[in-house]
VEXDREN-2710 file (C-alpha; in Angstrom, 1 decimal):
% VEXDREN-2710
k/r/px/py/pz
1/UNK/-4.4/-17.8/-11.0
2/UNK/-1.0/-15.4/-10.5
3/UNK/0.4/-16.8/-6.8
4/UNK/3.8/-14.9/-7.9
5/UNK/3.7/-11.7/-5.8
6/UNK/7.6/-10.5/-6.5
7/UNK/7.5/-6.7/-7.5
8/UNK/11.2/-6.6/-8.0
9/UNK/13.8/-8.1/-10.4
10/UNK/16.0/-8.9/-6.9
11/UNK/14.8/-12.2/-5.5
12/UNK/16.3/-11.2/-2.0
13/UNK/16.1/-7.6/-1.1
14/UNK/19.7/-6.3/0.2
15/UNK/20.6/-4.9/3.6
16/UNK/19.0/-0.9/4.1
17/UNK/15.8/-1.6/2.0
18/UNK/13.0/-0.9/3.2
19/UNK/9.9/-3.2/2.6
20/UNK/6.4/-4.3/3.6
21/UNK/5.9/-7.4/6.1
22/UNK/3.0/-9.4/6.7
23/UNK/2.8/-10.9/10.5
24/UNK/2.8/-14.6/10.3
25/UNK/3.3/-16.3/13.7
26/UNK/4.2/-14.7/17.1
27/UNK/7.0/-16.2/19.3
28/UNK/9.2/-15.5/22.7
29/UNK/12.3/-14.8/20.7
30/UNK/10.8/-13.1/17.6
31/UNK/7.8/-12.2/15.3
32/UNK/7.5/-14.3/11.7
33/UNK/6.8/-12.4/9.0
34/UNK/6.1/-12.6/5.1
35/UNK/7.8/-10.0/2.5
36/UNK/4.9/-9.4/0.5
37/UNK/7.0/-7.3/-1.9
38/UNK/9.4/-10.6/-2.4
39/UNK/6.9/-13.7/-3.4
40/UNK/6.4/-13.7/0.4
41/UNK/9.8/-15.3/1.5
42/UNK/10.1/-15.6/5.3
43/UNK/11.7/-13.0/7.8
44/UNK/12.3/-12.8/11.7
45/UNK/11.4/-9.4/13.4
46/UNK/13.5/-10.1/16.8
47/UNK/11.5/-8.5/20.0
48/UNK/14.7/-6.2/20.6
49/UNK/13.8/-4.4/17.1
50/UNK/10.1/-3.8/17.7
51/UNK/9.9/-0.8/19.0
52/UNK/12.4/2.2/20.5
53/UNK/10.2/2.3/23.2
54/UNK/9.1/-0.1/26.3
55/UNK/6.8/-2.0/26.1
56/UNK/5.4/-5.1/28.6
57/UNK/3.2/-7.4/26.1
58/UNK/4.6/-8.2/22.5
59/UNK/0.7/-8.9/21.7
60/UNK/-0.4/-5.7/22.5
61/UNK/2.1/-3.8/20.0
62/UNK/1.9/-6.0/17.2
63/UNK/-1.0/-8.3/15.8
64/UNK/-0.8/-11.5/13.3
65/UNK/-2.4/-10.6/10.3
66/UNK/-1.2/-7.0/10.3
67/UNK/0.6/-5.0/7.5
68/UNK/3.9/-3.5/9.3
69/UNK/6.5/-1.2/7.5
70/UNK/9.9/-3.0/8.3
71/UNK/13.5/-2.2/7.2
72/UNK/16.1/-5.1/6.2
73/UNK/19.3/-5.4/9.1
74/UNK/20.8/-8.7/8.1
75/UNK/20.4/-11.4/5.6
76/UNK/22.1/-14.6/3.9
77/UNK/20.9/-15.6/0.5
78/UNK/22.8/-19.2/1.2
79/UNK/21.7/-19.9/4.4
80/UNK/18.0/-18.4/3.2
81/UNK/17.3/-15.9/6.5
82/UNK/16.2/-12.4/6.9
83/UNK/16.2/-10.1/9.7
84/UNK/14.1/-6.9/9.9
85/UNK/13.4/-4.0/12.1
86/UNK/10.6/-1.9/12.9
87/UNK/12.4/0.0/15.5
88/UNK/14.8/1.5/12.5
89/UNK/12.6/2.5/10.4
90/UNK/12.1/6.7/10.4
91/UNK/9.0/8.8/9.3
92/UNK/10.0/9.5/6.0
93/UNK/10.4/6.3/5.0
94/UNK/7.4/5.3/5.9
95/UNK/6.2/7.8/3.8
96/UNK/8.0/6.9/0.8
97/UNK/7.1/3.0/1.4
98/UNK/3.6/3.7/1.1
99/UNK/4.0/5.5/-2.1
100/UNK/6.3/2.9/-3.2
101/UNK/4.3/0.0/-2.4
102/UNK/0.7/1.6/-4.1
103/UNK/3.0/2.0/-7.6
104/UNK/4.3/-1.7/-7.1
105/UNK/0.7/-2.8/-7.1
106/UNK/-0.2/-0.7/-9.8
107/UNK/2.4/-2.4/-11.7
108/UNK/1.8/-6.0/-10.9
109/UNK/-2.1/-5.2/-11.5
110/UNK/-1.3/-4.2/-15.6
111/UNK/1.2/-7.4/-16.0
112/UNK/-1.7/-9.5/-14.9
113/UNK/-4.2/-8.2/-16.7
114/UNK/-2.0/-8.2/-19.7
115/UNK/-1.1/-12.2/-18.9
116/UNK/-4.9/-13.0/-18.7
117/UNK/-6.1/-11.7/-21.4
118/UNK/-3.4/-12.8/-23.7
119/UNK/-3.1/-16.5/-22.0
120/UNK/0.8/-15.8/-21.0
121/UNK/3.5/-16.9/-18.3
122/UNK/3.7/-13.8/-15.7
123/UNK/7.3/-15.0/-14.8
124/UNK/8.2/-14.8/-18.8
125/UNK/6.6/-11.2/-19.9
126/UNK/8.6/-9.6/-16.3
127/UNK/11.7/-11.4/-17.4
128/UNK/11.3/-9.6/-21.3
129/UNK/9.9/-6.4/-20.2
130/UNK/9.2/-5.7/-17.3
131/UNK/12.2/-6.2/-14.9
132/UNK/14.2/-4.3/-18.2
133/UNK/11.5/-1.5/-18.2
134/UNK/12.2/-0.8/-14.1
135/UNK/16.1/-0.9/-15.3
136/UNK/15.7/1.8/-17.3
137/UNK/13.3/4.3/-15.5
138/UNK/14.2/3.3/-11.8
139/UNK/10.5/2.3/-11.6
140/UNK/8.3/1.0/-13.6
141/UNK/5.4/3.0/-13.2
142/UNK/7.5/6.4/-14.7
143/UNK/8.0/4.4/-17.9
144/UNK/3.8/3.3/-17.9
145/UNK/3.2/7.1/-17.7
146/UNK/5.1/7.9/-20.3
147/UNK/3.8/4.9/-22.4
148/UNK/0.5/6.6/-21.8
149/UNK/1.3/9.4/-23.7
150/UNK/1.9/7.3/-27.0
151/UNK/5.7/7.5/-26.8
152/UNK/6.4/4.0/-28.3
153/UNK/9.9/5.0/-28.5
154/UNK/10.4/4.5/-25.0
155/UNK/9.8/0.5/-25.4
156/UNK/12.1/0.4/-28.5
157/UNK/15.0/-2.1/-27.1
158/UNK/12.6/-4.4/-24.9
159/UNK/11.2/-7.8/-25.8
160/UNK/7.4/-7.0/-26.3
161/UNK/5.4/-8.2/-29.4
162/UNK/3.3/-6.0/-31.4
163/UNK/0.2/-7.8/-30.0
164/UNK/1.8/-7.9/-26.5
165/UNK/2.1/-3.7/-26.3
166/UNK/-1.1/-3.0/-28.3
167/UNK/-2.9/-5.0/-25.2
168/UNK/-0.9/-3.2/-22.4
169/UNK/-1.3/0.3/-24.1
170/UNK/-5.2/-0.2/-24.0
171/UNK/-5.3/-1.2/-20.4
172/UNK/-3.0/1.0/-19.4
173/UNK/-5.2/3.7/-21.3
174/UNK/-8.0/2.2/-18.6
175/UNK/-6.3/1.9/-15.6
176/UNK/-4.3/5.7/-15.2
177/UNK/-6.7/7.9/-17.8
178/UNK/-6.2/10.8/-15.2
179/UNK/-3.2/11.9/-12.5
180/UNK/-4.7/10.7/-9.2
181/UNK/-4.5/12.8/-6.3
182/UNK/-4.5/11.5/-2.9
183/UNK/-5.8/12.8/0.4
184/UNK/-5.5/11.8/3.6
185/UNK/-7.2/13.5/6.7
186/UNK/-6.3/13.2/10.3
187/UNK/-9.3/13.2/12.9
188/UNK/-9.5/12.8/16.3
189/UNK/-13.3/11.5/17.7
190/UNK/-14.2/10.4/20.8
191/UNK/-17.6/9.0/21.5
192/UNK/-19.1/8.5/25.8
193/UNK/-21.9/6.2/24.2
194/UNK/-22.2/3.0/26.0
195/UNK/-21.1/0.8/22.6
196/UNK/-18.2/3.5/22.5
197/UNK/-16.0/4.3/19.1
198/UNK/-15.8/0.8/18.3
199/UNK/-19.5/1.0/18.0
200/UNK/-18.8/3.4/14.9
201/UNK/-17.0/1.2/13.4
202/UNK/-19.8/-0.5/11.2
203/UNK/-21.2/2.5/10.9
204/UNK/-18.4/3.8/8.8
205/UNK/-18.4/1.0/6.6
206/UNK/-22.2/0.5/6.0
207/UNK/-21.9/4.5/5.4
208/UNK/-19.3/4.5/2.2
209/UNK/-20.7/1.2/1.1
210/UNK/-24.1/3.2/0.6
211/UNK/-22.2/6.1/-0.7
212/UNK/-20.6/4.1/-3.1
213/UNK/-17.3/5.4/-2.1
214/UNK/-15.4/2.5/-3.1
215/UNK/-11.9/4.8/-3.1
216/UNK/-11.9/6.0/0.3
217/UNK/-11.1/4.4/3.5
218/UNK/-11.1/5.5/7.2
219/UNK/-8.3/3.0/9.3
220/UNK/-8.1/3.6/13.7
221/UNK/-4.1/4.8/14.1
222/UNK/-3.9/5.4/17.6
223/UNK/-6.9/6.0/19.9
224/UNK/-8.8/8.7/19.5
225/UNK/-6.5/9.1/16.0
226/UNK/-8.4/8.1/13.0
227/UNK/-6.7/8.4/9.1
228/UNK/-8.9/8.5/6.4
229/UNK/-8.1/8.2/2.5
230/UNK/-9.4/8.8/-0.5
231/UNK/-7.9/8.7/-4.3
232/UNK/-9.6/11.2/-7.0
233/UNK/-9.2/12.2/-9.8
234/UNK/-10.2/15.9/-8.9
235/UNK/-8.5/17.6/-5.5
236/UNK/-11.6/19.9/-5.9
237/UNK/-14.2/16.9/-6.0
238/UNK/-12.4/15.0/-3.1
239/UNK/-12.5/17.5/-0.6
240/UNK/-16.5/17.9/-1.2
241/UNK/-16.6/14.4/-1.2
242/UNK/-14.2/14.4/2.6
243/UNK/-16.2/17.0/3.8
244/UNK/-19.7/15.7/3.0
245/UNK/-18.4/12.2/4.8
246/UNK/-16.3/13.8/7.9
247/UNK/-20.3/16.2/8.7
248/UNK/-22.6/12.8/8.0
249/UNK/-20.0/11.0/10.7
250/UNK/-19.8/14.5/12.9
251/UNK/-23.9/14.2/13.6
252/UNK/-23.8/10.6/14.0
253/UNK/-21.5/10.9/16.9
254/UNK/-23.0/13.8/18.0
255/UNK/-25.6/12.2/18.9
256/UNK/-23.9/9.6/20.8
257/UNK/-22.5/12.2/23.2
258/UNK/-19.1/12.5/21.4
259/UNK/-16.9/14.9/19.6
260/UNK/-14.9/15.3/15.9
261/UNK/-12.5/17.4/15.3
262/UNK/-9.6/17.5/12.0
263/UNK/-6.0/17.9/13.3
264/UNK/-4.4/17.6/9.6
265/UNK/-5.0/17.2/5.6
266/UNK/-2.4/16.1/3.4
267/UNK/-2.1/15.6/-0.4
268/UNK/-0.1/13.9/-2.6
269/UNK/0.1/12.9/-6.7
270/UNK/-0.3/8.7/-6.3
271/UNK/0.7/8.9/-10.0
END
């Protein structure tokens, strides 16, 4: 089993960057969190960099167990602490992060499978190839794509056996056959049913599950804000398949004495 969660050559990320955090433990002073991005070494959120806004209950903004886009303030690699911020973090980098972090996992999820199925050490094949392969195209999911297109030249220089890169290129042949295009649609519902929206809830779920709509999820931002996301291969096919989910969830509520109603669609190339 890969524990080893690093997605970057850096063992400690540097002041400015911005990262994902896990929520560990809530305190008085400060939140604990985990940098999942960095083996999951420890950080402090302090309560002053929460939010830019007032708030009276730390427990009400923030949850353990919740995924929060953080930014790095301060940090000693000798004395081994971090301190992040929420409060500094602006729009576009949250953006970015997300697109950042999908590629990251993309990444890890082909080193794996190319460790498993050739009985390797994860820590060894980054150290040869990997790590070298983000040096050279700032990421390494630009030099997978171009790997995809049978440009071996582009891993002339790196440490990868014959065996090693015949593996990876068949996987990799799996994992990105197509450009994947990703949707996201904001909707606002509201629901006067005596269970109320949280009653939808399992609703939703049991709905895609029967759908089979493993790629598409629907998360609660901000009451009565909804976000829901799907990844296809075809822009064309994934409206259909938004639209066909948004009218099945549109009568439900109806029924329930509420209302749906789309505020905003956006695409973007995950790929």
């Amino acid at each position: 089993m890969l524990n080893n969660t690093r997605s970057y050559e850096i063992i400690y990320p540097f002041v400015g960057v911005v990262t994902i955090s896990l929520i560990k433990e809530i305190k008085e002073i400060g939140i604990y969190v985990s940098l999942s991005e960095y083996n999951d070494v420890q950080a402090m959120l302090l309560v002053s960099e929460l939010s830019r806004r007032r708030f009276r209950s730390i427990r009400k903004l923030i949850k353990v167990g919740k995924k929060e886009i953080v930014t790095i303030i301060r940090g000693n690699k000798e004395k081994g602490y971090i301190d992040v911020s929420k409060r500094q973090v602006m729009d576009g980098e949250t953006y970015c992060m997300e697109k950042k972090l999908f590629s990251s996992k993309f990444v890890n999820t082909i080193n794996e499978n190319v460790v498993k199925n050739l009985f390797l050490n994860c820590e060894d094949s980054r150290l040869r190839w990997i790590w070298p392969i983000y040096r050279k195209f700032k990421h390494a999911i630009c030099g997978f794509k171009q790997i995809s297109r049978k440009v071996k030249g582009n891993v002339i220089g790196f440490n990868i056996s014959e065996k090693e890169y015949t593996k990876f290129f068949q996987i990799l042949k799996k994992k990105i056959p197509l450009t994947f295009q990703k949707i996201e649609v904001f909707f606002e519902m509201t629901c006067f049913d005596e269970r109320g929206v949280s009653g939808l809830k399992k609703s939703f779920g049991e709905h895609i599950e029967e759908k089979n709509l493993k790629s598409m999820e629907i998360f609660l931002m901000v009451p009565p804000m909804f976000k829901l996301i799907l990844k296809s291969k075809s822009k064309r096919k994934g409206i259909k398949k938004i639209l066909k989910v948004l009218e099945d969830i549109s009568k439900e509520i109806n029924t329930r004495r509420g209302d749906l109603s789309v505020k905003k669609i956006k695409f973007d190339k995950s790929l």
